[in-house]
C-alpha positions, 0 to 999 in steps of 0.5 A: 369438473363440477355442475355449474348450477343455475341461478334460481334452481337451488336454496330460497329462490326454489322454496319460496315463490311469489304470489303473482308467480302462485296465481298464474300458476294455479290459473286462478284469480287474487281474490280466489287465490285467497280464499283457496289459502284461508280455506287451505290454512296456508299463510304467507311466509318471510324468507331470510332474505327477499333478495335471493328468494326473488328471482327478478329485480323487482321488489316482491313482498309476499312469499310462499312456500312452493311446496304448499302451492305444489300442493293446491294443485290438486285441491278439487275447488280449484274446479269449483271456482273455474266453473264458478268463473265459467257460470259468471261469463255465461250469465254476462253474455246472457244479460247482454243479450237482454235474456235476462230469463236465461241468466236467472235460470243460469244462476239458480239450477247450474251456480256450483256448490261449494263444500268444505267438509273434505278441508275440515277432514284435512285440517283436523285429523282429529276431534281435540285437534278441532276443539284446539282451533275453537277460540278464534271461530267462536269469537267471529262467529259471535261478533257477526251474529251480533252484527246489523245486516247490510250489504256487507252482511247478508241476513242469512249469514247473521241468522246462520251465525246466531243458529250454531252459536245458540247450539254451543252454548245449550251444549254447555247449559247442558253439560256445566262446561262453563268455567270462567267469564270476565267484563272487559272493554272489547267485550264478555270473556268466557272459557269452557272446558270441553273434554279436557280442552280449554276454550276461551273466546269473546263476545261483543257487547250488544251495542248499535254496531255501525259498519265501517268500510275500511274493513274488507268484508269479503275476508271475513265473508270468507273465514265465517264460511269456514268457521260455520262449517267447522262448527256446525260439525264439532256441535253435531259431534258434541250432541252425539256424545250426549245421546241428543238430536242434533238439529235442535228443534228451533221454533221460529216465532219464538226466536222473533219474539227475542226468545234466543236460547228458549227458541230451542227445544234439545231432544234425546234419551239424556235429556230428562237425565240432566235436570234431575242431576242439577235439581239434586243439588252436589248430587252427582248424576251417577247416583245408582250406578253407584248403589248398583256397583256397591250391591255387586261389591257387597256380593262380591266380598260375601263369596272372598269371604266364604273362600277364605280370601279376604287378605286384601278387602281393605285394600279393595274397600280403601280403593273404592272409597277412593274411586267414589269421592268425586271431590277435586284435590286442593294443593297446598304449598309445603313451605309459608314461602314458597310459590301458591300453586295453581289449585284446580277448577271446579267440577261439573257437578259443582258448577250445575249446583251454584245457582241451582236453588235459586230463581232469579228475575233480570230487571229491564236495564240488565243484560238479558243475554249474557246473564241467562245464560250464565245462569243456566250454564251453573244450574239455574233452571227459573229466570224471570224478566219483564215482557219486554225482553222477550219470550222464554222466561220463567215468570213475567211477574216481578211480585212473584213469590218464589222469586229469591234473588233480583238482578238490578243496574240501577241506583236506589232512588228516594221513593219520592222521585219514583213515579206512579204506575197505574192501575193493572187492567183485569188479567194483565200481570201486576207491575211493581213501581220501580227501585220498590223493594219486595221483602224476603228477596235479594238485590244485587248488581250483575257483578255479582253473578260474574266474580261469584262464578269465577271464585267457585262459590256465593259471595257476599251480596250485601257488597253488591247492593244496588247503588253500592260501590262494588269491589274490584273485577279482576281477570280470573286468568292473571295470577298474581306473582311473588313481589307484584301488586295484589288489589285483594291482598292487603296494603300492609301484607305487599308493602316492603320494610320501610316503604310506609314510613318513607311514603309518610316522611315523603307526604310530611315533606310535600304538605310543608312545602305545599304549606310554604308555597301557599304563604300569601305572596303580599307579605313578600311585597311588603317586606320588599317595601319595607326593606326599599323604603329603609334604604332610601330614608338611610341613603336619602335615596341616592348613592353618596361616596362614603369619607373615611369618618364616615367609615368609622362611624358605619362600622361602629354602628353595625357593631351596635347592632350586631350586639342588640341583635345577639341580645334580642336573640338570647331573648328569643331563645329564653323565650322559647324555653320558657314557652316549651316548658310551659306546654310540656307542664300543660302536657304533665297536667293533661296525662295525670288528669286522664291518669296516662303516664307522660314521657317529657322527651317522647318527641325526640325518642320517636325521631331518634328511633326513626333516624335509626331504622332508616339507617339501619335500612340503608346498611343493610340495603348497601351490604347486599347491594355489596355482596351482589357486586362481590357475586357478579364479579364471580361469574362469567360475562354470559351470567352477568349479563342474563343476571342484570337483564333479570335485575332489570325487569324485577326492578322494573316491576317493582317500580310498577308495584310501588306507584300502584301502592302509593296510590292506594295509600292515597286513596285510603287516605282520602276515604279515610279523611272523608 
């Protein structure tokens, strides 16, 4: 005979348990429970079904994995958090008591430290494992560098936050590793590439931020003490790799001054290697190991060649060339239409060398912050700003002659509504009025800075003008598909056979019956009084019982009038001829003075020839709709069901691409009009 099992022993009620269930187990508190599972990466789970995961009658709506909490049983913060608890009931005691020196030397010399180096170890087995967990870090620890201290927010957590944030991003100045950065509403994107791993996160605009209570502080409280730790380790290992001392050296003064990232000063033997590479322009930074590797190759070949073995010198010589172009591959589709494939970022070298002969001066209503470092992170080694913005610029003297390229976000203002500045005391350094033009420099709109990065190269910056309408900012990461709307391509490139002459058709149509509902309603009325006023002078105003003689003589005169009104028709018709040819005749004279040669029924040729390349459309639209239905029917049930839901999203963002076009027809058609 068989076990008879018990109920809750086997399937989803012994792999899930409930959180009330976790807590008493573990002998923790909720809000330590948490912490301990945003510490440990462990998340509630949904069990198929919550009636046979719950071993009681009551509604449970958050699960667990019983393994991962078998599995915290042996986590050596659960001891913290107990002696934390115990120090906290210590310090109580002792504040009842009215000792209130005992509870403060209880709170500073015996409160337990918590470390998380051993979870970090855990959790990323690996240094790429780490950088893979990188984005959403990066992304709060941003958002609370930025953030205004409060109770919520201690200072220390804001200045710790803005420490290991300022680190990273000197990493990436030094090594170009910033690739891509896109304006959006919720903020700056940024992508870096970092040992072949992509990184993307998002930093808030630096608005007056006002701190709501709606949100729960102490879960951020607690992924920011995670995230700090973690990447204070992935920056001590990224310094290490280049050779650099990590710490920084971080001059406190200057960082009050709003130096920011100037506040840092990177020490290290690969320190004075970088710049130089930068400076030299697409010079790559490994220059003489390169003539170092070609001396020993000449050696080399002058001994194969003495010993009579040079049969593969030119494959050897072919395959150095090769190793030493760093140039990166571009691919190109092998047929007109197939698929453009995705083509490669820019390398290190080229990204150090964008913005390196250049020196830039950021205007006062620019952002400083993200336009510094941008600048530096693609090779720009002097930016200048205005005093007010802080400590660390290149020059504070907008008149500077080696500037070459200006940063303003502001419209261009008629000299005679600038206002004056006066005189510079001895010393002081000279202001420039504002919206005046210095000769010999560039001015351009931050825009410019931004799709000048993500296309990989200088664009126009007469595009970017100050006051000028810029070009559209586009995602660098959506790509556009076959079939989808492009705003760089051209209206006539996307646009299908057919769809700018029925847009046009359907404008023409829309303006008449636009025309027609303008008419003035008055004359309506009129016509209304007119026809009223004829009924009563006919019928005296009064409905009278008509005799068979007066039958007769009404019959007979609407006869009259159906001939009169034939022949004022004929007349209108000759009239109308008559009126055509004389414009056709006028026409005639008008093509021969300009000496152009006249079609008299080059009106009607262009509507047949219309009539026909829309019938032509439709056949040929209807015989593949025809062939697809002979197709369907040939498939299985499965096929045509996977077939229609494709039908069905294609259409569906055709549809999307059609409105998108007929709005850019619209407004090319009003700019044109203007």
């Amino acid at each position: 005979m068989a076990k008879i099992k018990k109920k809750g022993n086997s399937g989803q009620a012994k792999n899930y348990i409930t959180r009330t269930q976790a807590v008493r187990k573990l002998q923790i508190s909720l809000p330590d429970f948490r912490r301990l599972c945003i510490f440990k990466g462990i998340y509630p789970r949904e069990p198929r079904s919550k009636k046979k995961a719950s071993k009681s009658s009551t509604p449970n709506t958050t699960f667990y994995y019983t393994k991962d909490i078998q599995y915290l049983l042996h986590e050596p913060l659960l001891r913290k958090f107990r002696d934390q608890k115990s120090l906290a009931k210590k310090i109580a005691r002792s504040l009842g008591r009215g000792e209130v020196g005992d509870a403060s030397r209880l709170e500073k010399n015996h409160a337990p430290k918590l470390t998380l180096d051993h979870v970090i170890k855990e959790r990323y087995p690996t240094f790429i494992d780490a950088l893979r967990d990188l984005d959403d870090a990066l992304s709060l620890l941003f958002l609370f560098a930025n953030l205004p201290s409060d109770n919520h927010v201690p200072p220390k957590t804001i200045a710790l936050c803005q420490r290991l944030t300022h680190e990273f991003q000197h990493y990436l100045i030094t090594t170009n590793s910033l690739r891509k950065s896109f304006l959006s509403i919720k903020g700056i994107y940024y992508q870096a590439t970092i040992q072949g791993q992509d990184i993307m996160w998002l930093v808030p605009y630096r608005f007056v931020q006002r701190v709501n209570g709606d949100v729960d502080y102490r879960i951020m409280a607690t992924f920011v003490e995670f995230y700090t730790t973690l990447l204070g380790f992935v920056n001590y290992r990224l310094y290490s790799s280049l050779g650099l001392r990590y710490p920084p050296k971080f001059d406190t003064r200057s960082d009050e001054n709003g130096a920011e990232l100037a506040a840092f000063t990177l020490e290290g033997r690969s320190v004075g290697d970088v710049p130089k590479a930068i400076e030299s322009g697409n010079k790559p930074s490994n220059t003489s190991n390169q003539e170092v590797s070609r001396e020993v190759q000449e050696k080399v070949d002058k001994v194969i060649k003495s010993a009579g073995l040079d049969q593969t010198s030119g494959e050897q010589t072919a395959e150095t060339t090769e190793e030493a172009t760093d140039a990166i591959d571009k691919f190109e589709p092998a047929a007109p239409e197939a698929d453009t494939l995705a083509q490669p970022d820019m390398s290190g070298d080229q990204a150090g060398s964008l913005f390196a002969p250049f020196t830039f001066y950021i205007s006062r209503e620019a952002p400083k912050a993200p336009l510094e470092f941008i600048l530096r992170a693609f090779g720009c080694k002097r930016i200048g700003w205005d005093t007010v913005l802080g400590d660390g610029a290149f020059t504070h003297n907008e008149a500077d002659p080696r500037i070459t390229h200006q940063i303003v976000d502001r419209p261009s203002v008629p000299e005679s509504a600038l206002p004056a500045i006066p005189a510079a005391e001895e010393g002081a350094v000279q202001k420039v009025r504002p919206g005046t033009r210095i000769p010999g420099r560039t001015y351009v709109q931050p825009q410019w800075i931004w799709d000048s990065i993500n296309e990989g190269k200088l664009l126009r910056p007469d595009l970017y003008a100050p006051g000028a309408t810029l070009p559209p900012h586009l995602s660098p990461w959506v790509k556009a598909k076959k079939g989808g709307y492009d705003p760089r391509a051209s209206l006539a490139a996307q646009e299908e056979e057919g769809e700018a002459e029925l847009a046009a058709d359907e404008e023409s149509d829309e303006e008449m019956e636009e025309a027609d509902e303008e008419k003035p309603a008055t004359a309506k009325t009129v016509e209304s009084e007119e026809e009223e006023s004829d009924d009563e002078s006919v019928n005296g105003g009064m409905d009278v019982a008509l005799t068979d003689d007066d039958e007769s003589d009404s019959d007979e005169e609407e006869e009259e009038a159906e001939a009169e009104f034939e022949e004022a028709d004929a007349g209108s018709e000759s009239e109308d001829e008559e009126e055509t040819e004389r414009t056709q005749h006028q026409k005639e004279l008008e093509a021969e003075a300009a000496g152009l040669p006249f079609t008299s029924n080059g009106g009607a040729d262009a509507s047949a020839t219309k009539k026909k390349s829309q019938k032509k459309l439709a056949s040929k639209k209807r015989q593949e709709e025809e062939e697809l239905e002979r197709q369907k029917m040939m498939m299985s049930r499965k096929k045509r069901k996977l077939l229609e839901k494709m039908m069905y999203s294609n259409k569906k963002q055709a549809d999307e691409s059609a409105k998108l076009r007929s709005k850019r027809r619209k407004l090319e058609k009003g700019a044109a009009g203007k």
